[in-house]
C-alpha positions in Angstrom: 180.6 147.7 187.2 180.0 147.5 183.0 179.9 143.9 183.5 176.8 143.9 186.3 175.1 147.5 183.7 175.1 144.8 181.1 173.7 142.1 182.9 170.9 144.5 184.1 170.0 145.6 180.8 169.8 141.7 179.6 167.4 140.6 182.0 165.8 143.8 181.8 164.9 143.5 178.1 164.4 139.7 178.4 161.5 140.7 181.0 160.2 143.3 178.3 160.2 140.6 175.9 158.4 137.9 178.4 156.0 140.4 179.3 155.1 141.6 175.3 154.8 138.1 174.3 152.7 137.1 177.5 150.3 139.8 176.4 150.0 139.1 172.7 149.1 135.2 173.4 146.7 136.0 175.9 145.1 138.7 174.1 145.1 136.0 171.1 142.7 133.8 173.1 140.8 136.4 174.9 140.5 139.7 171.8 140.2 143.1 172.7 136.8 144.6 172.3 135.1 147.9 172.6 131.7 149.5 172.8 131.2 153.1 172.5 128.1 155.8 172.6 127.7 159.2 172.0 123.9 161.0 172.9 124.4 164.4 172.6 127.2 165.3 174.8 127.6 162.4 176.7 130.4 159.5 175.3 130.5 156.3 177.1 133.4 153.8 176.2 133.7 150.2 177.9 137.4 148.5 176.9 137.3 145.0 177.6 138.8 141.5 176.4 136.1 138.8 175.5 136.9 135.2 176.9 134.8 132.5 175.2 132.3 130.1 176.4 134.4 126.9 174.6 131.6 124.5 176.0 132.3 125.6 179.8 129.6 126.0 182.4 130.5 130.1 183.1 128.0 131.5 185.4 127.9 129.4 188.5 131.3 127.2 187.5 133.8 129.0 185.7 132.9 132.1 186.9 131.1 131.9 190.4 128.1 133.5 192.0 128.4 135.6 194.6 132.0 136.7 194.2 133.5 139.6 192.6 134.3 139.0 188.6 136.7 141.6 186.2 133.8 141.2 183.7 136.2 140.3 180.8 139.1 138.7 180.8 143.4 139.9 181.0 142.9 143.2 182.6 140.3 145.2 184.6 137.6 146.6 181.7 137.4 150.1 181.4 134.4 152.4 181.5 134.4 155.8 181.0 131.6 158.6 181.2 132.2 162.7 179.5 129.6 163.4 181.7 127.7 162.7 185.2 125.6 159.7 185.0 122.8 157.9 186.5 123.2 154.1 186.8 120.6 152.7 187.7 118.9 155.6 189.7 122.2 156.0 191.3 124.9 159.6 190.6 128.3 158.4 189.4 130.0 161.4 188.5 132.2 161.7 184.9 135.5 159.6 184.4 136.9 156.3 184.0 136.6 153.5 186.0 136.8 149.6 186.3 133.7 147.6 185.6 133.7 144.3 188.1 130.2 142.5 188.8 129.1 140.1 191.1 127.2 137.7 189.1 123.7 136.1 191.1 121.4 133.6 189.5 118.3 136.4 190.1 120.4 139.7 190.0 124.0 141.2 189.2 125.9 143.7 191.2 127.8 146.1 188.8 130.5 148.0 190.5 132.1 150.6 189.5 135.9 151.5 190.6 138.3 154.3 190.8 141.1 151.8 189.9 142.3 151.6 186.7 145.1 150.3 184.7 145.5 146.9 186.9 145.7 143.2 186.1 141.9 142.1 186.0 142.2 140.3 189.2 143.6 142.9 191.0 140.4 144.1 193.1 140.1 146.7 196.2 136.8 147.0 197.3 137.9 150.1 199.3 138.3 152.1 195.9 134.5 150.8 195.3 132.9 154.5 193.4 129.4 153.2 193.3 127.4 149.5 193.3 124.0 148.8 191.6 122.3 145.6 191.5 120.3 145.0 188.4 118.1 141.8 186.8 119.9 139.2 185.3 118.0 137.0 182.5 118.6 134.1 180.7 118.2 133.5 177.1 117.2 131.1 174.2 120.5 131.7 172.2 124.2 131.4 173.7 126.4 134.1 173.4 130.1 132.5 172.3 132.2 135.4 173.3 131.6 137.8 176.2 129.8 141.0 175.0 129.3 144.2 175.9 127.2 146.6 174.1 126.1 150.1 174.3 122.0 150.6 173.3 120.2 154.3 172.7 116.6 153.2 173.9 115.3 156.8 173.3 113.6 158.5 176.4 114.8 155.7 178.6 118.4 156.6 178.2 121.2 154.3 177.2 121.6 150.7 178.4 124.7 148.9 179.0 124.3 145.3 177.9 126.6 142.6 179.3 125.8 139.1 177.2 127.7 135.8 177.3 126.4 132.2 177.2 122.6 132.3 178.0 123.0 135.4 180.4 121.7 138.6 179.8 122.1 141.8 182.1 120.7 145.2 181.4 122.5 148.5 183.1 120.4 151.4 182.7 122.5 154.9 181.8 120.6 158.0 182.2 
């Protein structure tokens, strides 16, 4: 019986191990990142990784249109709201959530999850909270590393900005 407690707690702290180191070298490839906002007594937070572009064709290659994307990299990005929002036009009320798009060549869908805490391609669309589309440009500059930023554009609210290679996508916050 001591001998099979011991081998237990071996392979139990070699898979602690495994699983620390898996996350440090990924993480090393892919950094975490956040963006945060406070207007008045709202506070938005987005926690994501940022994969880089490293020459690749993303939008349409690496990362397909018309299917469901974590919008980072390792795990699901985190949003979270300290109040009810409008995304959009649309009522999403306060808390956290995952952030997953569906990148188009016109548009984006952003979706918004009750999951949280999962690997990022662990996806249910039945715990789907809300889905928006919104325009998807393209830009002059490329973008190396996936980034998410959080604007104050005055009377018009707050607007979630998702950039990486030539693509830009505004998510208006009200």
């Amino acid at each position: 019986m001591k001998k099979l407690i011991k081998i237990l707690v071996i392979v139990a702290a070699v898979l602690a191990v495994g699983y620390f180191v898996l996350k440090s070298w990924t993480k090393s490839h892919s950094p975490e990142d956040v963006a945060e906002i406070t207007d008045g007594e709202l506070n938005i937070k987005v926690e994501y990784c940022q994969p880089a572009l490293k020459g690749r064709v993303i939008f349409g290659e690496l990362v397909p249109f018309d299917r469901v994307w974590r919008t980072g990299a390792n795990e699901a990005t985190i949003i979270s709201f300290s109040e009810d929002v409008k995304i959009a036009g649309e009522d999403l009320a306060a808390g956290e959530y995952s952030l997953w798009t569906i990148p188009r060549e016109g548009d984006w869908s952003i979706i918004f999850n009750s999951q949280t805490g999962q690997w990022g391609t662990s996806y249910d669309e039945e715990t789907d909270v809300l889905r928006v589309d919104v325009p998807a440009v393209q830009t002059e500059e490329s973008t190396e590393l996936l980034k998410i930023s959080l604007v104050d554009v005055d009377s018009a609210g707050i607007s979630m900005n998702l950039k990486w290679d030539k693509t830009l996508v505004h998510v208006p916050i009200n």
